[in-house]
Every structure is written in structure tokens, then in C-alpha cells.
C-alpha positions as CSV (number, residue, x, y, z in Angstrom):
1,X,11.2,-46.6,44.8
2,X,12.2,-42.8,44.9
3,X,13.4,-43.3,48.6
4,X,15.8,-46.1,46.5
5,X,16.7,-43.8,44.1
6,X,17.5,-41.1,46.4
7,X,19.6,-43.6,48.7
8,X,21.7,-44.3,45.8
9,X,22.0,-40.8,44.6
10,X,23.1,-40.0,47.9
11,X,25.7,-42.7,47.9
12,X,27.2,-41.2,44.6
13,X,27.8,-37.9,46.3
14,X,24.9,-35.8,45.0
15,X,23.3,-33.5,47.9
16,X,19.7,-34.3,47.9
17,X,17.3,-33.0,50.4
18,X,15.3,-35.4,52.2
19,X,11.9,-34.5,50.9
20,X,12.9,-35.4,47.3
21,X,11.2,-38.5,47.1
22,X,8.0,-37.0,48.4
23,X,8.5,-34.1,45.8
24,X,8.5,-36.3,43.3
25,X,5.6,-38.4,44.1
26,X,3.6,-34.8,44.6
27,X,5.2,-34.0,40.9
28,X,3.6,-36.8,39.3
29,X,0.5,-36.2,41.1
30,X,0.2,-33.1,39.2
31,X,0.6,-34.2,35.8
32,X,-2.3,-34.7,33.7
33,X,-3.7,-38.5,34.1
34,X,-2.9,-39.3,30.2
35,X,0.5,-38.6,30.6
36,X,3.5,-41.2,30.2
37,X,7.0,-41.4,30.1
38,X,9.3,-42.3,26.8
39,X,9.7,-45.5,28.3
40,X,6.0,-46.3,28.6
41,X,5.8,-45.0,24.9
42,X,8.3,-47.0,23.5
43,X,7.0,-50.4,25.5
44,X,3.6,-49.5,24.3
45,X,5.1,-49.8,20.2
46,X,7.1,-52.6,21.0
47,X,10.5,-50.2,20.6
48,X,14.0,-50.5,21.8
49,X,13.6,-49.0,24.8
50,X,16.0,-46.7,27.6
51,X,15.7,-49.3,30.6
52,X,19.5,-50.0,30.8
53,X,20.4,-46.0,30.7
54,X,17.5,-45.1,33.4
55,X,16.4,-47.7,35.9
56,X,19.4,-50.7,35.2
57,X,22.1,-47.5,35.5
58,X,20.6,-46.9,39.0
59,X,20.1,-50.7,40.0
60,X,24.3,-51.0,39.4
61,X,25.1,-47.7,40.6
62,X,23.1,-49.0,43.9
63,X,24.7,-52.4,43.8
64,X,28.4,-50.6,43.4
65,X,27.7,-48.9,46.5
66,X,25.9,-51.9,48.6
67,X,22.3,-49.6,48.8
68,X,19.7,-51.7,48.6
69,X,16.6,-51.3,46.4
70,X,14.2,-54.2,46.5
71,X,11.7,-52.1,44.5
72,X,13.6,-51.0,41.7
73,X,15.1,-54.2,41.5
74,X,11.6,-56.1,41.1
75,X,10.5,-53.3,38.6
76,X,14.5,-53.5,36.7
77,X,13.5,-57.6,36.4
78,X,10.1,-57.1,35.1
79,X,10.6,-54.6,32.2
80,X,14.0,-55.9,31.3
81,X,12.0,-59.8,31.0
82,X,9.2,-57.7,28.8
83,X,11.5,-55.9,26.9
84,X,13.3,-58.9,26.0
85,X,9.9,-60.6,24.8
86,X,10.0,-58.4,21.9
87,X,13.6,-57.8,21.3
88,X,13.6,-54.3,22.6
89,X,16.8,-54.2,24.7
């Protein structure tokens, strides 16, 4: 999912170095194991929720360019389907 990310980052024009997806996976290694994203907080009180801003922006921005990202895609699908179960898109 990162290496996805960073694909289409790339594609955009932003210089990444080729160990960001692996620093991020070491970054949320680190954090402490009760912490969550805004995202995770506002799915878990049944909020409107960020998912078209953060992971859909990146799914179109990768689609624009023809990168391909089966696993944001699948994970895009999921939430957007439970976010929609309780109105929070």
C-alpha cells in the first residue's frame, strides 16, 4: 500500500526516496499499540469521515496517471461501502 502510494506520488512529481515506504511502515511500528488515525476515530463513532480527501484523492490521482494500486483500491472499496452503511461520506 505505501509502495502504491509512493508510485503515485512519484507520478505527480514529488521526489521521494526509495525507502519511504519502508520508513513509514518502521514509523508506525514505533507508535504506541493504542494509537489510531482520525479516520479510525471517526469510523469508530459512526462520523462523516476524510476517506475521499485521503485515500480516494490518491486512488484518482493514481488512476489520472495509469499507476496501479490494487491495495488501496481494495481498502478505498471497503471503507467507502462501510462509510456509506452509516451515512458517513
Amino acid at each position: 500500500m505505501f509502495n502504491e502510494a509512493a508510485d503515485i506520488a512519484r507520478a505527480e512529481g514529488v521526489a521521494l526516496p526509495e525507502s519511504t515506504a519502508d520508513d513509514l511502515v518502521a514509523l508506525l511500528e514505533s507508535a504506541p499499540p493504542d494509537n489510531t488515525t482520525s479516520l479510525q476515530v471517526d469510523f469508530g463513532h459512526q462520523r462523516r469521515v476524510e476517506l475521499e480527501y485521503l485515500t480516494g484523492a490518491v486512488v484518482r490521482r493514481g488512476r489520472e496517471h495509469q499507476v496501479a494500486s490494487p491495495a488501496l483500491d481494495s481498502i478505498y472499496a471497503s471503507l467507502k461501502a462501510r462509510a456509506r452503511a452509516f451515512g458517513g461520506l
